[in-house]
N, C-alpha and C positions, 0 to 999 in steps of 0.2 A: 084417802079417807080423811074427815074431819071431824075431830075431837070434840066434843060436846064443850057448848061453851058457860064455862062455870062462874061465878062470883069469884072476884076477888080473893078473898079468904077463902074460899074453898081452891082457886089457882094456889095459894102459900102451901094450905095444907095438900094439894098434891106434890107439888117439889117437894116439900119437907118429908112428904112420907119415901119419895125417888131417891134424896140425898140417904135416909135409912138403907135402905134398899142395894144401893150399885155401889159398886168397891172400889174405895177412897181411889187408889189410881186411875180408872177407868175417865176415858176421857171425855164423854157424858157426863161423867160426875163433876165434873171440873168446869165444864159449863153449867151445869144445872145447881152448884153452890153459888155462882156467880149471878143469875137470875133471880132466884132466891132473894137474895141480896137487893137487888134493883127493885122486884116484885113487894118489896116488903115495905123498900122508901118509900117505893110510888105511892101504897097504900095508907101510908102514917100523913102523908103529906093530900091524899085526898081528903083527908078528915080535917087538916090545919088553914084549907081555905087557902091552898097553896095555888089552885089552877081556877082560872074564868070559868068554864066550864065543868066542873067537877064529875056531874051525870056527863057529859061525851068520854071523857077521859078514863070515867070507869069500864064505859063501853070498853073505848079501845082497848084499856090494859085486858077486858076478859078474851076479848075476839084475838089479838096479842100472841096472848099465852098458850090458847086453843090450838093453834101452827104449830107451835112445838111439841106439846103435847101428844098433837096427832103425829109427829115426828116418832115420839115415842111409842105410840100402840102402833102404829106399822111395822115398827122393827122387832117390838116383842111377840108380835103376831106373824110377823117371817115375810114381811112384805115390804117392797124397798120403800123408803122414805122418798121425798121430793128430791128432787135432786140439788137444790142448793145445801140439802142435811146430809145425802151422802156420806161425802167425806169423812165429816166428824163420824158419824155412827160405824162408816165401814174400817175406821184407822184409829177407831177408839184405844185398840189398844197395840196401836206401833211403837214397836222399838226405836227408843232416837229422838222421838218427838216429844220437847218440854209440857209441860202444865199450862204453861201459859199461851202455847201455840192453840191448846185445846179450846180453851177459855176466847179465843180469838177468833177462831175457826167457827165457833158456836153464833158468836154477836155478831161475825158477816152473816152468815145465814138468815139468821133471826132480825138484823136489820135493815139489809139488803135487800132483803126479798121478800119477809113477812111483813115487815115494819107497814112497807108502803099498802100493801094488800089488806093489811086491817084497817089502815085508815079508811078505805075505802069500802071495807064490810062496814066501818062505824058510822060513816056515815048514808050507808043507803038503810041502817036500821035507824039510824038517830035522826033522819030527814034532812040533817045538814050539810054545808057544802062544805071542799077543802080548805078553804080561806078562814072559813069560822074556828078552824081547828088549830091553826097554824099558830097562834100565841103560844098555846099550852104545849104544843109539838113541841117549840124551841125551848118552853119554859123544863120539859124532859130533859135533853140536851144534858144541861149543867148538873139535872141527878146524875144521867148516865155517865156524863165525864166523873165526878166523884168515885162511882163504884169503878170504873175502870181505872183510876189512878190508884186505889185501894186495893183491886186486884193486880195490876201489875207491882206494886211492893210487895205485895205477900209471895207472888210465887215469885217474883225476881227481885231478891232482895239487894242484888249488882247491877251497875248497869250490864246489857250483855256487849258483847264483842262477839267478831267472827262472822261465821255463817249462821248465827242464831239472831244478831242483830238484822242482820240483811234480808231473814226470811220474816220478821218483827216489823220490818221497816214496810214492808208490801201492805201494811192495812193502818189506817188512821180512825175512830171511829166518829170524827169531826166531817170526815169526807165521806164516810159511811152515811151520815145522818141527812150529810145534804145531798148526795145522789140518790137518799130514799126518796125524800122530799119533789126531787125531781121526775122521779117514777111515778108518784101519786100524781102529779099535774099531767104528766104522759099516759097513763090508764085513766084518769078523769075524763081526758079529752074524747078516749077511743068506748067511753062506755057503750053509745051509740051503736057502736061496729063490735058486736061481740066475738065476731073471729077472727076481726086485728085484735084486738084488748087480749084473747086469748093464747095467739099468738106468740104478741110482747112479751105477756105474763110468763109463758115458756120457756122462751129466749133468756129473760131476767133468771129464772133460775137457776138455769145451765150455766152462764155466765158467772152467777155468784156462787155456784157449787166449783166450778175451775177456780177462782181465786180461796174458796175455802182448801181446795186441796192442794195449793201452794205455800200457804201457810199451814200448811201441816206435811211440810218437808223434813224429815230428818235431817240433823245437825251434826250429829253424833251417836256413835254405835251404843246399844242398850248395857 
């Protein structure tokens, strides 16, 4: 199912009413503060004349957000989520598993596998190609590292050790961001062949729901 795709400010104002809503440990919540977050820069920074394109990138951010979202009414309506969401939704609340693994688990999802798939909703509604987008893509990038270097201090105010670094260590959101990128040029190519593009698109989530549910390994008993 897909989430009806909202405005910007109306995307904040539904996380803001989700982070009310789901209880501070849950591990959705932990993703969806951390969105929030990123949703909010992107927004102040569409207004500061920060991206070339500002109309595509608003696109993208609503198309985006709309994946998770639908992530969300599927699971509250009793129906599985995509399976790159999984994980998170189904282990929301395992014993063992840090805050930060949640928050991790959530952004492979969401950039891994939605990332590249919005681009390419934004641009068959915006008429434009991947290449026009690509500035502002990378110009994302450096918010996203911001808010993930700001979430990993808040919940990990150590560095980690053990089996919690090593299960930390399996996701980068710098490699994240360029094998999305990569995915966008590989479903561009296959628009043509709708039942290879569909295929891929399948395959990609699967893919990125096993590596979410790696990082969402228990470390230690609850």
């Amino acid at each position: 199912m897909t989430a009806p795709v909202l405005t910007v400010d109306q995307v904040v104002d539904r996380m803001t009413q989700l982070a009310a809503e789901l209880p501070p440990g849950d591990g959705v919540a932990v993703f969806n503060a951390m969105y929030l977050a990123v949703t909010r820069l992107v927004r102040d920074h569409l207004a500061a004349g920060y991206f070339d394109d500002p109309a595509a990138m608003t696109e993208l951010d609503s198309v985006f957000a709309a994946r998770y979202l639908a992530a969300v009414d599927d699971d509250r309506a009793g129906r599985r989520p995509a399976a790159c969401w999984r994980p998170l939704f189904e282990l929301r609340a395992a014993p063992g598993v840090h805050p930060l693994q949640f928050a991790l688990a959530g952004m492979n999802a969401h950039i891994e596998n939605d990332l590249p798939l919005a681009v390419l909703d934004t641009c068959r509604r915006t008429g434009r190609t991947p290449d026009r987008l690509h500035a502002d893509y990378l110009r994302v990038n450096t918010l996203l590292a911001r808010v993930e270097a700001q979430v990993r201090e808040s919940l990990l105010p150590v560095p980690a050790a053990g089996p919690l670094l090593h299960v930390l260590s399996v996701w980068s959101i710098d490699r994240a961001r360029d094998a999305a990128w990569a995915s966008v040029l590989a479903l561009w190519e296959l628009r043509r062949l709708p039942p290879a593009r569909a295929m891929v698109a399948d395959a990609l989530s699967g893919s990125v729901g096993m590596v979410s549910r790696a990082l969402l390994t228990p470390f230690s008993p609850n």
